[in-house]
OpenMM code with the backbone's topology and positions (N, CA, C; nanometers):
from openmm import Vec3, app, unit

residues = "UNK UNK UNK UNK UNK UNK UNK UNK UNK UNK UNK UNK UNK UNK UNK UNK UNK UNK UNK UNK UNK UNK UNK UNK UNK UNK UNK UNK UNK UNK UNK UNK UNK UNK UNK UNK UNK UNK UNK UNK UNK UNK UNK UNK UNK UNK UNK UNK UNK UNK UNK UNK UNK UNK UNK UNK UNK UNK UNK UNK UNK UNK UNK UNK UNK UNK UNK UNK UNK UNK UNK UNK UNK UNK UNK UNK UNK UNK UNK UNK UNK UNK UNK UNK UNK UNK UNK UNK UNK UNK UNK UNK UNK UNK UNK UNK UNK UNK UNK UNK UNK UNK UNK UNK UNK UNK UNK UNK UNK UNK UNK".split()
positions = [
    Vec3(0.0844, -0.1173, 0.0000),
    Vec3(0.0000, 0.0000, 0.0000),
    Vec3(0.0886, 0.1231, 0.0000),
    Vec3(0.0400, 0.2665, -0.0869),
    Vec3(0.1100, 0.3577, -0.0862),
    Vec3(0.0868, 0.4439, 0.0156),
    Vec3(0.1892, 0.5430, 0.0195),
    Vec3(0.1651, 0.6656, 0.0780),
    Vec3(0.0139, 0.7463, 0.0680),
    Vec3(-0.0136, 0.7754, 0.1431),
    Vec3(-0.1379, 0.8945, 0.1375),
    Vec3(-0.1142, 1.0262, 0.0997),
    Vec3(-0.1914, 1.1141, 0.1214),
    Vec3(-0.1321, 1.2609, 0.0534),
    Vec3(-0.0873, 1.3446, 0.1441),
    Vec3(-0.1188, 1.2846, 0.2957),
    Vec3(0.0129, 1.3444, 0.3667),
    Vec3(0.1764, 1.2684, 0.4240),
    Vec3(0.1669, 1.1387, 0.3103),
    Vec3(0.2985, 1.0747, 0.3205),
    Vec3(0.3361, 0.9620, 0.4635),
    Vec3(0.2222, 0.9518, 0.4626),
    Vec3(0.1660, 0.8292, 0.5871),
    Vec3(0.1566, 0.6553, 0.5225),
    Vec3(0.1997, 0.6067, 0.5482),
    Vec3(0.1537, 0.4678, 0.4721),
    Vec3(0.0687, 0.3868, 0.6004),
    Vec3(-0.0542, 0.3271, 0.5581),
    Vec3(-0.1546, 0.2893, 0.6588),
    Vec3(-0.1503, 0.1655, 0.6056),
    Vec3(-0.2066, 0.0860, 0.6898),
    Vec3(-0.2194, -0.0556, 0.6397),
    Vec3(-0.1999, -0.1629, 0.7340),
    Vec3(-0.2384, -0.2726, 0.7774),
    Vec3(-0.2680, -0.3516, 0.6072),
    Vec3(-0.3951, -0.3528, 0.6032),
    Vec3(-0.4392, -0.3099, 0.5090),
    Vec3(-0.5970, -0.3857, 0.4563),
    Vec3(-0.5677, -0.4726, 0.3663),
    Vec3(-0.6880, -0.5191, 0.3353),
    Vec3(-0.6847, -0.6063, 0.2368),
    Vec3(-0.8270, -0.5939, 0.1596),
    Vec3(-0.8317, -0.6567, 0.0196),
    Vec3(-1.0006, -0.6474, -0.0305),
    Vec3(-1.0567, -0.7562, -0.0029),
    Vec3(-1.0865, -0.8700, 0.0497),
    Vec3(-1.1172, -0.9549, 0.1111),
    Vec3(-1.2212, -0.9348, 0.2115),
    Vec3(-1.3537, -0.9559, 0.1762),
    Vec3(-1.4300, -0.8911, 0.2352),
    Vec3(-1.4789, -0.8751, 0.4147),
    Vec3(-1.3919, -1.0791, 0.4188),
    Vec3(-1.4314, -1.0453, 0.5633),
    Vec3(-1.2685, -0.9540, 0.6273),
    Vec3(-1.2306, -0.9504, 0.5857),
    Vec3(-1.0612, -0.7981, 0.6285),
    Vec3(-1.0723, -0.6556, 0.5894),
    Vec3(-1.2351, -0.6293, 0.5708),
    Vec3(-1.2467, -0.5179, 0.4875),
    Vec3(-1.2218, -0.3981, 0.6074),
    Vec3(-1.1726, -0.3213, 0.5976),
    Vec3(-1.1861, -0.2388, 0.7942),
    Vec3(-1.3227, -0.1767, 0.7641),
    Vec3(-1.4153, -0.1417, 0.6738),
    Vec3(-1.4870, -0.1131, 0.6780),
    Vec3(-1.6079, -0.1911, 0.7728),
    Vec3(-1.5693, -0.3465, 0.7595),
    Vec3(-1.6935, -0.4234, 0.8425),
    Vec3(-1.5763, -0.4460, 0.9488),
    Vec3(-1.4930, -0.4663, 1.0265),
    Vec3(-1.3929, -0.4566, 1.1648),
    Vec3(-1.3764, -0.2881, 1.2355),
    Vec3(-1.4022, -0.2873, 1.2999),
    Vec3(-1.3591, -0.2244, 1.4576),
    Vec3(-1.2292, -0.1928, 1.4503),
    Vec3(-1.1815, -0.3624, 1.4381),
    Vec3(-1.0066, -0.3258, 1.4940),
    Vec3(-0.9377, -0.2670, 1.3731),
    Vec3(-0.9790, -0.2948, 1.2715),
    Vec3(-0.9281, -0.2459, 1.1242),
    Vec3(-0.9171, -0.1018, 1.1223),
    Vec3(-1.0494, -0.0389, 1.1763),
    Vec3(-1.0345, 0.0934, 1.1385),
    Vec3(-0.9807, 0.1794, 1.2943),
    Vec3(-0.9858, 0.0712, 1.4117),
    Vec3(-0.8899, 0.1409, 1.5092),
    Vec3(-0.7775, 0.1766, 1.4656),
    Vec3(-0.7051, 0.0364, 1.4282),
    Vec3(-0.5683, 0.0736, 1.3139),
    Vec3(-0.5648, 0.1619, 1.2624),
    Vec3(-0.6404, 0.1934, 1.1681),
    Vec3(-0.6252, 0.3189, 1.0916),
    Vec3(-0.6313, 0.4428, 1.1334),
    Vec3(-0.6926, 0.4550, 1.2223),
    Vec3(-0.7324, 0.5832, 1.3197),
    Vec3(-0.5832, 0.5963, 1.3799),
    Vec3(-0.5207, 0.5052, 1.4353),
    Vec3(-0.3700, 0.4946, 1.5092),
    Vec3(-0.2326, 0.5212, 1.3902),
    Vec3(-0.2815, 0.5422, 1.3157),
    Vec3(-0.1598, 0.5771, 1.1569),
    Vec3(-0.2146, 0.7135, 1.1544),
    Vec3(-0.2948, 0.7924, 1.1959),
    Vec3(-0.3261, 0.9504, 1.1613),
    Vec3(-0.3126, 1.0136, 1.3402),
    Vec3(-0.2885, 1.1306, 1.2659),
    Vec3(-0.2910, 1.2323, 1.4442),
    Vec3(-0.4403, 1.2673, 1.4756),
    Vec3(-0.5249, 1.1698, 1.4241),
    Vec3(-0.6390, 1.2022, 1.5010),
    Vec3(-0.6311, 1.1028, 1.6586),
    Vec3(-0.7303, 1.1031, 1.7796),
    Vec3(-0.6977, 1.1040, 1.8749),
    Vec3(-0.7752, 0.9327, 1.8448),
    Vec3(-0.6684, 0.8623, 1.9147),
    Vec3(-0.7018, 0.7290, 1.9632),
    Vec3(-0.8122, 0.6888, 2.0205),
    Vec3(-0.8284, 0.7406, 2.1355),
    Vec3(-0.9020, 0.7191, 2.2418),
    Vec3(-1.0616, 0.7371, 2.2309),
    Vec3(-1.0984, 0.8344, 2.0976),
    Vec3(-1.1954, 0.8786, 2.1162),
    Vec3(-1.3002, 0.7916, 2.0931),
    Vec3(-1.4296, 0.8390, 2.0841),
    Vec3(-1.5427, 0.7165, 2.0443),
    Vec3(-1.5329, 0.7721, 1.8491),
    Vec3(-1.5951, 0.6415, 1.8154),
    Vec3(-1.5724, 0.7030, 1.6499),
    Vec3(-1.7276, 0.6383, 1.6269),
    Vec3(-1.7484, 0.6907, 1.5219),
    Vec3(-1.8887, 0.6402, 1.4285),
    Vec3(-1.7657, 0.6410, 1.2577),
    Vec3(-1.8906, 0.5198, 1.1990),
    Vec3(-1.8305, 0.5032, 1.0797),
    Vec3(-1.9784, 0.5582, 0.9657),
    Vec3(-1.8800, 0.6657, 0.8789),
    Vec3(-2.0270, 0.6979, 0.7501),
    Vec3(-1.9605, 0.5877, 0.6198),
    Vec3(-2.0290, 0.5677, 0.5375),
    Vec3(-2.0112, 0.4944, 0.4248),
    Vec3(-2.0926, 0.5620, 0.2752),
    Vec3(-2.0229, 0.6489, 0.2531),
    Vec3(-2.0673, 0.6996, 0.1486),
    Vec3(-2.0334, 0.6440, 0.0095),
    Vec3(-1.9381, 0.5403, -0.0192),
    Vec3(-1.9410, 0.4957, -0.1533),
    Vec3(-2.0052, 0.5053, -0.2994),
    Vec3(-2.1536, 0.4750, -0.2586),
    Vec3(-2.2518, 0.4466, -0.3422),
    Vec3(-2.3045, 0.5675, -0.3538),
    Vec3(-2.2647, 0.6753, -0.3110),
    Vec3(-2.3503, 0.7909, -0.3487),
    Vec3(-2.2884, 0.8622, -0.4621),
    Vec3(-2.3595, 0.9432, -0.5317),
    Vec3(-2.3268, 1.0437, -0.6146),
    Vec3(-2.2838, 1.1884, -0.5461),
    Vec3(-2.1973, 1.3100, -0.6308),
    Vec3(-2.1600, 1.4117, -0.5670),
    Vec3(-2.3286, 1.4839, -0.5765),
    Vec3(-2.3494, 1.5816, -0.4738),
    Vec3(-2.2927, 1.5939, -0.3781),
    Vec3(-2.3512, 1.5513, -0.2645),
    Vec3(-2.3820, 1.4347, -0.2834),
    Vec3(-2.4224, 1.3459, -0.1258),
    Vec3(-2.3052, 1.3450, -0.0270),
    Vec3(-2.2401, 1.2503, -0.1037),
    Vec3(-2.1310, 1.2444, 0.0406),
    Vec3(-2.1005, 1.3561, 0.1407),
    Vec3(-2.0613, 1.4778, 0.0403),
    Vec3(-2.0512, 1.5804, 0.1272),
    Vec3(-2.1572, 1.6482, 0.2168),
    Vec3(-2.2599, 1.6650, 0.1597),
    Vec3(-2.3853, 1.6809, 0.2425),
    Vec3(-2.3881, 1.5516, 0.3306),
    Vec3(-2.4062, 1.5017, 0.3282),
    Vec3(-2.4203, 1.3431, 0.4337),
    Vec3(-2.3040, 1.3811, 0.5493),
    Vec3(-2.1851, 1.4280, 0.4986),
    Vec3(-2.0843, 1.3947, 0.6068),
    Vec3(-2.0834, 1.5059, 0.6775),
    Vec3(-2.1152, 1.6415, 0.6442),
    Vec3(-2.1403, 1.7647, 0.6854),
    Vec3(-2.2668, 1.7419, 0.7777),
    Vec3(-2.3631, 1.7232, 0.7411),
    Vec3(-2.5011, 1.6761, 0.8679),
    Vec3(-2.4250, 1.6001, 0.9506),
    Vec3(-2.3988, 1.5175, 0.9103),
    Vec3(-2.3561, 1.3741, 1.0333),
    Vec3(-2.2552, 1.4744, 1.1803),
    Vec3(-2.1505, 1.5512, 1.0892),
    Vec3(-2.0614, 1.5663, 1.1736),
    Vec3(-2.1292, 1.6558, 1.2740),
    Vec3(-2.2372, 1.7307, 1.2639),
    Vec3(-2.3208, 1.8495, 1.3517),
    Vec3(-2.3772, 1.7488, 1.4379),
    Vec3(-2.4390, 1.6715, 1.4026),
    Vec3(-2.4743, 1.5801, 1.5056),
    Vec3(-2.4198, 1.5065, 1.6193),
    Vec3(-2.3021, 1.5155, 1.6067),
    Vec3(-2.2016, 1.4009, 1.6853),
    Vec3(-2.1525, 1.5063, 1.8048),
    Vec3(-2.0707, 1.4207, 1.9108),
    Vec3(-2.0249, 1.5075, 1.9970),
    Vec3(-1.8825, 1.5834, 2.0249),
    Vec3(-1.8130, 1.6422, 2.0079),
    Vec3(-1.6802, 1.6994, 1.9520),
    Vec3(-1.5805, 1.6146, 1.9836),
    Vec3(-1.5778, 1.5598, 2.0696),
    Vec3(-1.4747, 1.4501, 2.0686),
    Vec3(-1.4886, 1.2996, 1.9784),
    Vec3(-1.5651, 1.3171, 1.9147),
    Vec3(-1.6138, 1.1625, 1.8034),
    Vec3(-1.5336, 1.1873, 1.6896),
    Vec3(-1.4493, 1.0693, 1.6303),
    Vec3(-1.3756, 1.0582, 1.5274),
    Vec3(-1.4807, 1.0165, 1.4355),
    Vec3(-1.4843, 1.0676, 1.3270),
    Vec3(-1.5996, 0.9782, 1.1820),
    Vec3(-1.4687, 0.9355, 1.0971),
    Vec3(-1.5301, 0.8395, 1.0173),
    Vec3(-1.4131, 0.7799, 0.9601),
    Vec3(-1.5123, 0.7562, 0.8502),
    Vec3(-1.5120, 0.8540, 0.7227),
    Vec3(-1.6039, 0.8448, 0.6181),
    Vec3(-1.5294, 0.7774, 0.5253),
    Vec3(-1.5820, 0.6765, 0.4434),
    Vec3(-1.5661, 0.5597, 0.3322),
    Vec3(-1.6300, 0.6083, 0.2322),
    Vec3(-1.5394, 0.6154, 0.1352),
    Vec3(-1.5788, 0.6956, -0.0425),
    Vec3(-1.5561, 0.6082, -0.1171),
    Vec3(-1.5635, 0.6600, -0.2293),
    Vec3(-1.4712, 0.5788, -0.3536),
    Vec3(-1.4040, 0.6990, -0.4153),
    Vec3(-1.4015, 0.7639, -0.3714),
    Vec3(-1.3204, 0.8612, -0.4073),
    Vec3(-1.2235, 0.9811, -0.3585),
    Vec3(-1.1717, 1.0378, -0.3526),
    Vec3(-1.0944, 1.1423, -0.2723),
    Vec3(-1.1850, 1.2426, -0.2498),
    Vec3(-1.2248, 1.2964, -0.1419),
    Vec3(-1.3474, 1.4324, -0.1266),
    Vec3(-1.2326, 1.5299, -0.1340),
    Vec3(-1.2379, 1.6176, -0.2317),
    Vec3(-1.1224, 1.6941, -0.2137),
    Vec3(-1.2171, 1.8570, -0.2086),
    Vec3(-1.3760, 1.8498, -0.2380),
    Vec3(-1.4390, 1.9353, -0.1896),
    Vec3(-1.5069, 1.9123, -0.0413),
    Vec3(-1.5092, 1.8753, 0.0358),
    Vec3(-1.5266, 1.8613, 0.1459),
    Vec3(-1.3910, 1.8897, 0.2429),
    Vec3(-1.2782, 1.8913, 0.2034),
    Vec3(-1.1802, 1.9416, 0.2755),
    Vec3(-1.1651, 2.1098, 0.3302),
    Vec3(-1.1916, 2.1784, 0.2590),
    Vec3(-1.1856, 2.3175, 0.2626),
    Vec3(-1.2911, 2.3415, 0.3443),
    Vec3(-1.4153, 2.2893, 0.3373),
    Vec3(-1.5474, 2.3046, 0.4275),
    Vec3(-1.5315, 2.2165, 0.5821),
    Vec3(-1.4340, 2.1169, 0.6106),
    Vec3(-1.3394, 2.0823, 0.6793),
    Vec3(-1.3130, 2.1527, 0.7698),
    Vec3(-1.1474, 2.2900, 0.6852),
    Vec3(-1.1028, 2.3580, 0.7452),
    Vec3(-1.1725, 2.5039, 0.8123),
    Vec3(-1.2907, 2.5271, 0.7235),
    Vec3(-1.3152, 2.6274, 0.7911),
    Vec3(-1.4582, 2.5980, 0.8973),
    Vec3(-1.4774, 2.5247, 0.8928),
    Vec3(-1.5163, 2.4360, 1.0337),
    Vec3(-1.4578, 2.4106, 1.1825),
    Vec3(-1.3392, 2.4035, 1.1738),
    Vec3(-1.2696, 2.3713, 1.2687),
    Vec3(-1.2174, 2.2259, 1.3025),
    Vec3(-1.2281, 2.1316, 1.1903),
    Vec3(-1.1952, 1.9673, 1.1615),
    Vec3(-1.0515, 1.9783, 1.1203),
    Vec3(-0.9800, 1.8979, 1.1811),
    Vec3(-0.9049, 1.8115, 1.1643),
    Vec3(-0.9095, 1.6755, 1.0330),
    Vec3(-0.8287, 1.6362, 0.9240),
    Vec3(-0.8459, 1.5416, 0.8688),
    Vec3(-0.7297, 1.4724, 0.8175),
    Vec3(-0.7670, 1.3318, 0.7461),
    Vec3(-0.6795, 1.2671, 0.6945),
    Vec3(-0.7382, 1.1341, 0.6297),
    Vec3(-0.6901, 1.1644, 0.4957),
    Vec3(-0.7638, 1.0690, 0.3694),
    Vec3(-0.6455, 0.9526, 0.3151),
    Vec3(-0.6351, 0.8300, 0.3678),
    Vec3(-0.6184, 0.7323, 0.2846),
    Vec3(-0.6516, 0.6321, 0.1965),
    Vec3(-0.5799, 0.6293, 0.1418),
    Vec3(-0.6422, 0.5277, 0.0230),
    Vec3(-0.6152, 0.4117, 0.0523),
    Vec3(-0.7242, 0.3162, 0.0204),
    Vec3(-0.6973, 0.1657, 0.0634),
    Vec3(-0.7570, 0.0949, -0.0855),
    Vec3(-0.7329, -0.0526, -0.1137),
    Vec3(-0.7577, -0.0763, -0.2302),
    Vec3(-0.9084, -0.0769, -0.2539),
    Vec3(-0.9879, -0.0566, -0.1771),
    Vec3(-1.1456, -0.0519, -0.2374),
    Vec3(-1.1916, 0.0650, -0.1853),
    Vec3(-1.1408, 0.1785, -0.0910),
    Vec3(-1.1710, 0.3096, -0.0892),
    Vec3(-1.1002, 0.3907, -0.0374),
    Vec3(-1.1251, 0.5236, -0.0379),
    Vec3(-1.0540, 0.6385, -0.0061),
    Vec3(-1.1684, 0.6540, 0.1769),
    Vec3(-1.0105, 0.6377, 0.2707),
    Vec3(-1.0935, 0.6634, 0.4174),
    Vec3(-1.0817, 0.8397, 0.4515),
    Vec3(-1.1587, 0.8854, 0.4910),
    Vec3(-1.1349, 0.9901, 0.5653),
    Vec3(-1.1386, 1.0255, 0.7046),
    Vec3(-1.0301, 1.0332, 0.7990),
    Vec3(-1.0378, 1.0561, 0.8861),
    Vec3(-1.0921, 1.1903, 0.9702),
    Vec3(-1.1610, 1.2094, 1.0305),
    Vec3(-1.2034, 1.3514, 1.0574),
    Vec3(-1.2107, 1.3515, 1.2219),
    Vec3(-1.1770, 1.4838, 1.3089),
    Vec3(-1.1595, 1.5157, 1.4291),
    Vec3(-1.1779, 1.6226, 1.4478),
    Vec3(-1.2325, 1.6739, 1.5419),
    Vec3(-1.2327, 1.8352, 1.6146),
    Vec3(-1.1095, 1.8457, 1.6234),
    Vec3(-1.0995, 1.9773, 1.6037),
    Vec3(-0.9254, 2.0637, 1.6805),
    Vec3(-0.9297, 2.0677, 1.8110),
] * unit.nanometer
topology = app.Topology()
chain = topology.addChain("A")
for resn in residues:
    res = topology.addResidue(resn, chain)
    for name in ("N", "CA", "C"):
        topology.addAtom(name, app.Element.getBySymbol(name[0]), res)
């Protein structure tokens, strides 16, 4: 597995569905523990894959108002949200997007 786009290499996943971290806990603890988002916290998982633009971003933008500032989301794409980053930063989120072989994760955290 490669680098991410902030030069992190995460892993291992695999595409194998029952190793997917998308359906494991410990998979995407892992992954949460390869980014400077906070370990400890409670996380919820979104799964936006199957949507068209601009769902995901609307979806992940509601979700995150809802949650409590210390909750990590760990949104599942198929693609890089590279418009949802900027709406991100001026939010006050924290993030970090790797790529794994069946999706692009995004890590997201309060500052």
């Amino acid at each position: 597995m490669g680098p991410n786009m902030f030069g992190k290499r995460v892993g291992p996943l695999t595409t194998e569905p029952e190793h997917m971290a998308s359906n494991h806990p410990e998979q995407i603890a892992a992954l949460i523990s390869e980014t400077d988002a906070p370990t400890d916290a409670p996380t919820e998982r979104l799964d936006v894959q199957s949507l068209g633009p601009p769902k995901p971003l609307k979806q992940t933008l509601e979700r995150l108002t809802e949650l409590d500032d210390d909750t990590v989301l760990v949104q599942f794409n198929d693609r890089t949200p590279q418009h949802l980053y900027p709406k991100l930063e001026d939010r006050g989120y924290d993030f970090e997007s790797v790529e794994t072989d069946d999706a692009t994760v995004t890590v997201i955290w309060r500052r």
